[in-house]
C-alpha positions in Angstrom: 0.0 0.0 0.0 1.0 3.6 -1.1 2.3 5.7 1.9 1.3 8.9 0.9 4.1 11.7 0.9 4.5 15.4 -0.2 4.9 13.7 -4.0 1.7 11.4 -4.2 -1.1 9.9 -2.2 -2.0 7.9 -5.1 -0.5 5.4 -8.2 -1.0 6.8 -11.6 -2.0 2.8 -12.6 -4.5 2.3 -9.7 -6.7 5.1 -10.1 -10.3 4.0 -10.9 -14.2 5.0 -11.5 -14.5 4.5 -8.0 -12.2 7.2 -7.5 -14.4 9.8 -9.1 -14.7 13.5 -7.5 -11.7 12.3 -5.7 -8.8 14.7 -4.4 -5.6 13.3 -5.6 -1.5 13.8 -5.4 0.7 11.9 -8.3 4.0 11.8 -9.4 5.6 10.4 -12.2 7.1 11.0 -16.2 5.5 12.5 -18.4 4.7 10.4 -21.3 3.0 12.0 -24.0 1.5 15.9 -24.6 -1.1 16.6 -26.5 -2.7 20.3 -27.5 -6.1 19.9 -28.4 -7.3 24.0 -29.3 -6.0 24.9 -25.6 -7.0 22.6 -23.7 -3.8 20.3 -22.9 -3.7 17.0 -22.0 -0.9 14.8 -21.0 -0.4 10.9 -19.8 1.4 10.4 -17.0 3.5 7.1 -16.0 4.6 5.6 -13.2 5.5 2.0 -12.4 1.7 0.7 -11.9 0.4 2.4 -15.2 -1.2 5.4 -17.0 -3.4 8.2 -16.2 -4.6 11.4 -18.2 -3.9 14.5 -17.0 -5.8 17.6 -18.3 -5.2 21.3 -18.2 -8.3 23.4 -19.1 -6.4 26.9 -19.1 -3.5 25.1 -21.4 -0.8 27.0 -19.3 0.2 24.6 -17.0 2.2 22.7 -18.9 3.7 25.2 -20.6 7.8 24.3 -20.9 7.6 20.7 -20.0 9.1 18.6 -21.7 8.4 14.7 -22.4 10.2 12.3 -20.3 10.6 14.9 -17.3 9.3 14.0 -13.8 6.3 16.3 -12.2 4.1 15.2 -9.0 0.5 17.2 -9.6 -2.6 17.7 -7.5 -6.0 17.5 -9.2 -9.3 16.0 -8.9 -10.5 12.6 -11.1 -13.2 12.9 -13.1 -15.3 10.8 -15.2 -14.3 10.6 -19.0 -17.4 11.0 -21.3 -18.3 7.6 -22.7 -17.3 8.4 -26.2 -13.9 9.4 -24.7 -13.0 6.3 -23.0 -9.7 4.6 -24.0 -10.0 0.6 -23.2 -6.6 0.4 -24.3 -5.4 1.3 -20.3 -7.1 0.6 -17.3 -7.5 3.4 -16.2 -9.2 5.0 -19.7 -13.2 5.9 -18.5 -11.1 8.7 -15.5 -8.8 11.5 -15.9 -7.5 14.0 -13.5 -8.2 17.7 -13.5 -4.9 19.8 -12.9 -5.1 22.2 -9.8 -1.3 22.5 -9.4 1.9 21.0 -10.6 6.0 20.6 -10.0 8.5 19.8 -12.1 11.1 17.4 -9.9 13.4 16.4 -12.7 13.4 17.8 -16.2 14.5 16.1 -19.3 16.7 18.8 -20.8 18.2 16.4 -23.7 16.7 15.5 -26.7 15.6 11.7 -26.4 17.5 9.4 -28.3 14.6 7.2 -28.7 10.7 7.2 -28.1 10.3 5.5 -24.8 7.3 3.5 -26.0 8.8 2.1 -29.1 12.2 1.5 -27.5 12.4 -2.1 -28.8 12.4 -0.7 -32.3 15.8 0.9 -31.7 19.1 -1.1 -32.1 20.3 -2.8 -29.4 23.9 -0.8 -29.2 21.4 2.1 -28.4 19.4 0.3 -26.0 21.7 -0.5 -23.7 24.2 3.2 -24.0 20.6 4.3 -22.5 19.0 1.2 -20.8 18.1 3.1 -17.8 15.3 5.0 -20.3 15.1 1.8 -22.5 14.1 0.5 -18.8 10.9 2.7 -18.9 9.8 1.1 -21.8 6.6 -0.7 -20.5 7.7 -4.1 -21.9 11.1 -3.9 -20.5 10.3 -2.8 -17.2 8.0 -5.5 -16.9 10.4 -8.1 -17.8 12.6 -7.1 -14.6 9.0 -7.0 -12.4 8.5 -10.6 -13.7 12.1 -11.6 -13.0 11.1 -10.9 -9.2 8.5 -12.4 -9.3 10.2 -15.7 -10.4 12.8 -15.2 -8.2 10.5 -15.0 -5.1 8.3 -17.7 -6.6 12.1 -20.0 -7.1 13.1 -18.9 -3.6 9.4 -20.2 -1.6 9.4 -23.3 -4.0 13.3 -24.7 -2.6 12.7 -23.5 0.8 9.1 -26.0 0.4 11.4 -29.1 -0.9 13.6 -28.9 2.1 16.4 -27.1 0.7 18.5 -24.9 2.9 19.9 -21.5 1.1 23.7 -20.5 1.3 26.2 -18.0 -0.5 29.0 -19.2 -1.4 32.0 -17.0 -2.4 32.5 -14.6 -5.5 36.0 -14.2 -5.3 37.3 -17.6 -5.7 39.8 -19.5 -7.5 40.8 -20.2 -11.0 39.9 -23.7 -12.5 41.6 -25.2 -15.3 38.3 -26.9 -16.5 35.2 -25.3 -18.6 34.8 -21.5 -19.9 37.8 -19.0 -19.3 37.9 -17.3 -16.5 37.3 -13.9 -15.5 40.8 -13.4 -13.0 41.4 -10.8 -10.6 45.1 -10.2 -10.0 45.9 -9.7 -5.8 47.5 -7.1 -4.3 48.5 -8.8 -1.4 50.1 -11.9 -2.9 52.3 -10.5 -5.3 51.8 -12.6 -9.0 48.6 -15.0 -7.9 45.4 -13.6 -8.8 41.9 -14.7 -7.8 38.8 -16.0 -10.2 35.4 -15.3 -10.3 33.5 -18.6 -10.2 31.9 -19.6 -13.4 29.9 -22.0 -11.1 29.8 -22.0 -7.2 30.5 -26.0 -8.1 33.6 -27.1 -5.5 31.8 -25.1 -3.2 28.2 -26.5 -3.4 30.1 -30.2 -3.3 32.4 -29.1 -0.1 29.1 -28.4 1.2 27.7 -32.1 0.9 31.1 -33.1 2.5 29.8 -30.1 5.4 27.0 -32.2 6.0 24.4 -30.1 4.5 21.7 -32.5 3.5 19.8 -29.7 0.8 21.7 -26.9 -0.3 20.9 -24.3 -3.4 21.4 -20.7 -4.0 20.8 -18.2 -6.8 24.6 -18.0 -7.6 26.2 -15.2 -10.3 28.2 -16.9 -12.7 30.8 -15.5 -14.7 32.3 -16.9 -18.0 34.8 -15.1 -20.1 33.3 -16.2 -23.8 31.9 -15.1 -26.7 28.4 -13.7 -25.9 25.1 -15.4 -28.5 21.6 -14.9 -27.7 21.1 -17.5 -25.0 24.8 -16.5 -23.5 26.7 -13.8 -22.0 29.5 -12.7 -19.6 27.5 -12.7 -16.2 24.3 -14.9 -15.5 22.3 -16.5 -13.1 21.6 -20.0 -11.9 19.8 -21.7 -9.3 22.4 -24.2 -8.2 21.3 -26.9 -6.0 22.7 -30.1 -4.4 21.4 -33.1 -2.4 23.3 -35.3 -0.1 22.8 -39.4 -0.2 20.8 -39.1 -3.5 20.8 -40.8 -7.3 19.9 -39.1 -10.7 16.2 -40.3 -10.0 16.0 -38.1 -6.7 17.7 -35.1 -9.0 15.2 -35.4 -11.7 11.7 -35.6 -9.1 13.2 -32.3 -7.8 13.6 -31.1 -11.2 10.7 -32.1 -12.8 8.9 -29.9 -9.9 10.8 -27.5 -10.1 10.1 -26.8 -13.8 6.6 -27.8 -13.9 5.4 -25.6 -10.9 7.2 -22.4 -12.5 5.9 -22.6 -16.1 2.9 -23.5 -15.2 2.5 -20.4 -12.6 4.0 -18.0 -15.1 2.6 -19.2 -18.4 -0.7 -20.3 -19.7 0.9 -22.5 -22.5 0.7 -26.5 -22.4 3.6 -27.7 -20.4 4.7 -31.0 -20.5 3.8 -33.0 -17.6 5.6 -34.9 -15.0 7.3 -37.1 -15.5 9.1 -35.7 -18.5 10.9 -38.0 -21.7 14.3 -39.5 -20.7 15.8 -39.3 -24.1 19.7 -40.8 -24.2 22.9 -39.0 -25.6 22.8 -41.4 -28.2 19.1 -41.2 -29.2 19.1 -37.6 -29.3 21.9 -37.0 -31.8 20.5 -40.0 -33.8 17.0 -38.8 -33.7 17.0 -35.3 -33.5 20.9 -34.2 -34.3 21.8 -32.5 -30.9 21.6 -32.9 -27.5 19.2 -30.0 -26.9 16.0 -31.6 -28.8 13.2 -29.3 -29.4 10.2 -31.7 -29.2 7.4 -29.7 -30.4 9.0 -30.5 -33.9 7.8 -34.1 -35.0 10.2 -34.6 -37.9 12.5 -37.4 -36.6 16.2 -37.8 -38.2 16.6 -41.4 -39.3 20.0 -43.0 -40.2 20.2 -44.7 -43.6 23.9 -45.6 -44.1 24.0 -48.8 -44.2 21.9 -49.0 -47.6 24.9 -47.0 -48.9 27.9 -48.5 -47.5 28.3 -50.1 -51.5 27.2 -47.2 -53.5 27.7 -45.9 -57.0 27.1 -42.7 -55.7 30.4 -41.1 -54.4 29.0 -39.1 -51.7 26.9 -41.6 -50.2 29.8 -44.0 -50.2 31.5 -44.6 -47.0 29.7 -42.0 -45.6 27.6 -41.4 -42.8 23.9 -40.5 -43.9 20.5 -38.9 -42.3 17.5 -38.6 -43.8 14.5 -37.0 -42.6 11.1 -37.8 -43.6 8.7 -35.0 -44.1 5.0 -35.9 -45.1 2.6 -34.6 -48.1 4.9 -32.3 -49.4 5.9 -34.2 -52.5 4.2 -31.5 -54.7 5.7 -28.1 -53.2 7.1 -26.1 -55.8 10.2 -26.1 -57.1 11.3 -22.7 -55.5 10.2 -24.4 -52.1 12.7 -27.0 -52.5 15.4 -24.5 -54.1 15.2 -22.5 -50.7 15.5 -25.8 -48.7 18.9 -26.1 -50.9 19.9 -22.4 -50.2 19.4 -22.8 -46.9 21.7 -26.1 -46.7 24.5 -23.8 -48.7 24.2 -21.6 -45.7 25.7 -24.0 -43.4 28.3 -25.5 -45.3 26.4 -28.3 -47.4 27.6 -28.2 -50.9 23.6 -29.3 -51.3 21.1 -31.4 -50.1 19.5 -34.6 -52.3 15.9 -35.5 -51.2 13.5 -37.8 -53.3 9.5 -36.7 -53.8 7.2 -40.1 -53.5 4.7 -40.2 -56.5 1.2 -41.7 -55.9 2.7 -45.2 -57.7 5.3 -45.0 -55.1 8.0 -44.6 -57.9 10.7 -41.3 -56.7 11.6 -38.4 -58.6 14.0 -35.5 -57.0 18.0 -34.7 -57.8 19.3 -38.0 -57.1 16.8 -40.9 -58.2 18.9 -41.4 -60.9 21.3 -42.5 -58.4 19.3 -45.1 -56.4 19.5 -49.0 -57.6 15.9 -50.5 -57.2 17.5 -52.4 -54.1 18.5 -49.0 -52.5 14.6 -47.5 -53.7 12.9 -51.1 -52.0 15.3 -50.7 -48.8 14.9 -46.6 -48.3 11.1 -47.5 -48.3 11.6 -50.2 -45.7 13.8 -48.5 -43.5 12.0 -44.4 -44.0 8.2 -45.7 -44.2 7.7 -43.5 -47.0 5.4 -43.5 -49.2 2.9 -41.2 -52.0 3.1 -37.6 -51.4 6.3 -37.9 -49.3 9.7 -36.6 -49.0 13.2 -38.1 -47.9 15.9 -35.5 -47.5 19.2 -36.5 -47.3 22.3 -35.0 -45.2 25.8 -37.1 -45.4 29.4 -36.9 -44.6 32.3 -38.6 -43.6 32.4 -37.1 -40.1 29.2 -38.9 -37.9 29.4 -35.8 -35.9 29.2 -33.4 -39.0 26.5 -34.8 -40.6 24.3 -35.3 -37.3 24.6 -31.5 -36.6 23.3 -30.5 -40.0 20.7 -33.1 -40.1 19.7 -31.1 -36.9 19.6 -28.2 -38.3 18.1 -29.0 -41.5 15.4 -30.9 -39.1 14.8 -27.5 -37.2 14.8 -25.7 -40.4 12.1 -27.7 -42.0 10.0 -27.5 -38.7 9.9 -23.7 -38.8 9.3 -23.9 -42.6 6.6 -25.9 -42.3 4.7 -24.4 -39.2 5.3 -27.7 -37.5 6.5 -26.4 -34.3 3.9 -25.6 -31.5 4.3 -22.4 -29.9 1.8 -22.4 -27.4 3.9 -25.3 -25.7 7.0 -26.0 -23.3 8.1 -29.3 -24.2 10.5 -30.8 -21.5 12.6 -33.3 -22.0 15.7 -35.0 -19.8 18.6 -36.1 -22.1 21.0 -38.1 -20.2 24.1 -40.7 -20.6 25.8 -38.5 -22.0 29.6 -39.6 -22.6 32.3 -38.7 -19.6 34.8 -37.9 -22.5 34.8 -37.0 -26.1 38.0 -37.0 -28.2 39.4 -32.8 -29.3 40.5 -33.3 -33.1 42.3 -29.6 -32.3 44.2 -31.1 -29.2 44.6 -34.3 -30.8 43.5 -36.2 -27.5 41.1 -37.0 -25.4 39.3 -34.4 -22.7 36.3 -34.1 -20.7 32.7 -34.1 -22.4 30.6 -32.4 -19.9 31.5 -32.1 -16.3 35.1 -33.4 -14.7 33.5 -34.1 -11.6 31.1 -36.4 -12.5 30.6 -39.9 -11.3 31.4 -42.3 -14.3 28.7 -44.9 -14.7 30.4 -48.2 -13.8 33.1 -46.5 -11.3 36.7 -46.8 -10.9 36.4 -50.4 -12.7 35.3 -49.0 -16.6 37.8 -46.2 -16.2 40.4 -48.6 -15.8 39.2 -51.1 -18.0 36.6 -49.6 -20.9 37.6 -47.8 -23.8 37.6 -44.1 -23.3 35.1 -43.1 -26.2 32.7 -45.8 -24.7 32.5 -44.3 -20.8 29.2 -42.7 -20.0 28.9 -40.4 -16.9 25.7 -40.5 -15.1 25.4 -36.5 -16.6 22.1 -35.1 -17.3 20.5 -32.0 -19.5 17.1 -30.9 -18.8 16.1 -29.3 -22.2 12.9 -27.0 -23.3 12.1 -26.3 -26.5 15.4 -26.7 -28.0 17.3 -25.0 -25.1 19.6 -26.6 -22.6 17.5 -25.2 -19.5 19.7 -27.5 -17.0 23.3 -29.2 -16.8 24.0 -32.0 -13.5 25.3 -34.9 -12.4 25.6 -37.4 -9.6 29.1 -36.1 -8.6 32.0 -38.4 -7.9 33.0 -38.5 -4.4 35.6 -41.3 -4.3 39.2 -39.7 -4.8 40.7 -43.0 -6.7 37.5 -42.1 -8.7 38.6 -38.7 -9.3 42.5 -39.2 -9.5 41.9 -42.1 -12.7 39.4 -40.0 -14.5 42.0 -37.0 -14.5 44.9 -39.3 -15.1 43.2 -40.4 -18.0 43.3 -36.4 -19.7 46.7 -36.2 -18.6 46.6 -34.8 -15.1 48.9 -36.5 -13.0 47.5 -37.0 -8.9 49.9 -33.9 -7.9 47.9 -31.6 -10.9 45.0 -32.6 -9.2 46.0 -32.3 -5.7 47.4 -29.0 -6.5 44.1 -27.6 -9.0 41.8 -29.3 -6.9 43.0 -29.6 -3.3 40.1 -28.6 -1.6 37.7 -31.5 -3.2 40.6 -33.9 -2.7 41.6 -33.0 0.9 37.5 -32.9 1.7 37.8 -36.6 -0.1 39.1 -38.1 2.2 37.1 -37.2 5.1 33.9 -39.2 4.4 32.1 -37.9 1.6 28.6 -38.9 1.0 27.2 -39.6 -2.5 25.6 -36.8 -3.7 24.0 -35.5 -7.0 22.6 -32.3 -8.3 21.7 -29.3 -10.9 21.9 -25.8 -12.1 18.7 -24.2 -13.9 19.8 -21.0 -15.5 17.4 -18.5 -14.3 18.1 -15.9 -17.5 17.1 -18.8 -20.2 13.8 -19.5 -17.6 12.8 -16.1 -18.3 13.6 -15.8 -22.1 11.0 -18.6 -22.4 8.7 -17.4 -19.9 8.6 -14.0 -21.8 9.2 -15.2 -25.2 12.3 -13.2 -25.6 14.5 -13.9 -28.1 18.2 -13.5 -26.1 19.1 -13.3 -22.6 19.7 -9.7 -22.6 15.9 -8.8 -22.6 15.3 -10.0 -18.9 18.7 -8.5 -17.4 18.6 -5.5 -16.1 21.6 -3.9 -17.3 23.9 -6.6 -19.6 26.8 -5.9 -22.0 26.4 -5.9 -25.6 26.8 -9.1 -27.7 30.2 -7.9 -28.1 30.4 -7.7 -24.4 31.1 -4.8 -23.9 28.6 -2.1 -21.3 28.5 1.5 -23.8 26.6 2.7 -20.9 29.0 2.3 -18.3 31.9 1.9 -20.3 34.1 -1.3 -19.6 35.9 -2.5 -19.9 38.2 0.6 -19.8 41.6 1.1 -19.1 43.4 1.5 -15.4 46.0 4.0 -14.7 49.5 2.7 -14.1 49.2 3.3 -10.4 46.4 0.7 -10.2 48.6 -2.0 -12.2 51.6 -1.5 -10.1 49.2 -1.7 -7.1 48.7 -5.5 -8.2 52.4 -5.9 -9.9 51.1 -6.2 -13.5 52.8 -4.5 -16.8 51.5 -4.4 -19.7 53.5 -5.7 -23.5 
């Protein structure tokens, strides 16, 4: 409730019929001026909304400008019914100016219409977010992200969990995104990190003897900033003590479904959601971040090629992708289908069109054997009015992503994709190593501090490219909402899996010594997860980047025009910490 104050008695958004004849104090910006013959009227904004404000003498207002701050006194009054504006609440009242102050007044010229703020480029947005910020639709994109956060907070504090802060200034790790490093003044040549995940810290924690543990931790990771990435972000990270994957994914599954289905009126998918494997997922859909409101499915066809005539198919590794009753889209349909394949590095793309006596026609019929026409029918369940795209190359991993994309392309092409729906999914098994063709060896796939499924035995034993961590993704929509794992807590555990990268037990006693000394103290088994909070609210809103639900975030370059860093330091301040610069 308002406590009224020598500015306002009253909200500019709350003002109603009921408030008729009424004696009234506001404050806020001034919106909009209009001159109608004399008579003057004006909307004024707050945070809760938008009220008229008319001046009968037209003298008033005389000098004010849009944008500045006033607080006015005034009476409400009915609005004739032909004047009534249902676009606002509070369009069938108005107030009646008595008296008015200027507080603050815009002297500059605008750089941009508050209310079409969104129109403007983004550099210009964010040089001026605090007025981009009075944009309606902004603003209420930080409201919401309160409400979320309040919402996140009373949900983990009803599951049992216990909230902590862990620290900001931290160490560096040699594992994940760079780090953002703070060189010390104290210790002459170390330098702290800011964490790009409180993840020793939430583990140490298990090792405390915390039983539930989560917080709403600022991460930082020095890379290249996209849509659903930047510099600085937010993530609700949580851990549970004596628990399996199963007891992670109840917790997340409630987690998800009781926040988009507060904050959304969209179909959510219900608990519990699809399990879908590594393995599956880059088969079926062509990444491990499936968006299953598509229903085009990849399939893999390259066995019926291994022989071929055809010198692209042979050897190769091939997808194809069914799509039905298209077979008779025109021929500038399929050419953009091409172009778009061009776009991300295909030389092409060969599909076959399904005629009513199931005979094929497209680039490369002339191609097919009737063996390889009998077996694609078999193995695609084609048939009339169909099409079969297919995406090869000699890389499995190359021709899976583009089958994905070329999937995801089609969907949106095609209006397949539902967008009145959150489709959750939990992709999991995902492998503990993968081999780096720039590094020529063999690194971590996901998380180093994973439990591998099968322990200390497969690590010794089991080829490295066939290891599976018990590593989990919860994905929406065709975004990675969620990365966890049941962590390893058993130091022969840990010391294999790093010797197996090439870090010897003192590399990890020295990189790591605080999970290696806690180690060896009695650990329990423990597992967990890390929502990101930002990609929550791009869904929730329907935003299309991160940066629409921060309240003040760098540029995709990122860099912050508004504040101006990163800038340079005076020499004083790098001697301070003992660093020249080349």
């Amino acid at each position: 409730m308002l406590r009224a104050n020598k500015y306002r008695n009253h909200y500019c958004g709350t003002l109603s019929q009921e408030d008729a004849n009424k004696e009234v104090k506001l404050a806020g910006w001034v919106e909009n001026i209009r001159d109608h013959g004399g008579v003057i009227f004006i909307d004024l904004r707050d945070e809760y909304g938008t009220v008229q404000l008319v001046d009968n003498d037209g003298n008033i207002f005389n000098n004010i400008t849009k944008e500045s701050t006033i607080s006015v006194d005034g009476k409400v009054r009915l609005r004739k019914e032909s004047e009534y504006n249902e676009n606002i609440p509070t369009g069938k009242i108005e107030v009646v100016i008595d008296s008015l102050t200027v507080l603050g007044k815009c002297s500059n010229v605008l750089p941009f219409d508050i209310i079409t703020s969104k129109e403007v480029s983004e550099e210009i947005r964010l040089k001026y977010r605090y007025l981009d910020l009075r944009n309606k639709k902004v603003h209420d994109n930080i409201k919401f992200r309160s409400e979320v956060l309040k919402f996140i907070r009373n949900k983990m504090d009803s599951l049992g969990f216990t909230e902590v802060q862990t620290p900001i200034i931290s160490v560096s790790s040699p594992e994940g995104a760079r780090d953002f490093i703070i060189p010390s003044r104290k210790f002459k040549g170390k330098f702290y990190a800011l964490p790009q995940a409180p993840q020793i810290y939430k583990q140490l924690l298990m090792v405390s003897g915390f039983d539930k543990y989560y917080q709403i931790a600022p991460c930082f990771r020095d890379e290249d900033c996209r849509a659903d990435r930047t510099l600085e972000f937010y993530q609700l990270d949580f851990e549970m003590s004596f628990a399996t994957e199963e007891d992670v994914y109840e917790a997340g599954e409630e987690f998800f479904y009781s926040i988009f289905t507060n904050f959304s009126n969209k179909k959510v998918t219900p608990k519990h959601f699809p399990r879908i494997s590594y393995k599956e997922a880059m088969l079926k859909y062509g990444t491990d971040k499936p968006d299953l409101r598509n229903p085009l499915e990849i399939i893999d066809i390259s066995e019926i090629f291994i022989d071929s005539d055809f010198k692209p198919f042979r050897g190769a590794t091939i997808r194809g992708i069914k799509v039905t009753g298209i077979a008779n889209n025109s021929n500038s349909w399929f050419n953009d289908v091409v172009l778009y394949a061009n776009s991300i590095g295909m030389p092409g793309i060969g599909y076959i069109s399904v005629n009513e006596d199931m005979s094929f026609k497209g680039p490369i019929d002339k191609f097919l054997s009737e063996n390889d026409r009998k077996l694609l029918i078999d193995k695609s369940n084609i048939s009339s009015g169909d099409v079969l795209f297919f995406i090869a190359d000699k890389k499995e991993k190359v021709a899976a992503k583009r089958a994905g994309m070329i999937r995801t392309y089609l969907g949106e092409k095609l209006n397949l994709i539902d967008k009145e729906q959150y489709a959750f999914c939990i992709v999991n098994d995902f492998p503990f190593y993968e081999y780096d063709e720039e590094e020529d060896k063999y690194v971590f796939n996901h998380n180093p501090f994973s439990m591998p499924q099968g322990g200390l035995e497969v690590l010794k034993k089991e080829n490295m490219e066939n290891i599976l961590a018990y590593q989990y993704d919860f994905v929406c929509n065709g975004c990675e909402m969620s990365s966890g794992a049941v962590r390893n807590h058993d130091i022969e555990i840990m010391k294999e899996a790093f010797n197996l990268v090439g870090y010897n037990e003192e590399v990890v006693k020295n990189k790591f010594k605080s999970l290696y000394t806690a180690f060896q103290y009695g650990p329990p088994p423990h597992a967990g997860m890390a929502p990101g909070i930002d990609r929550i609210l791009m869904l929730l809103r329907d935003e299309s980047n991160l940066r629409e639900v921060q309240v003040f975030p760098p540029n995709v370059s990122g860099a912050d025009n508004m504040m101006g860093s990163p800038n340079e330091i005076s020499e004083e301040q790098l001697r301070e910490v003992h660093i020249k610069l080349r």
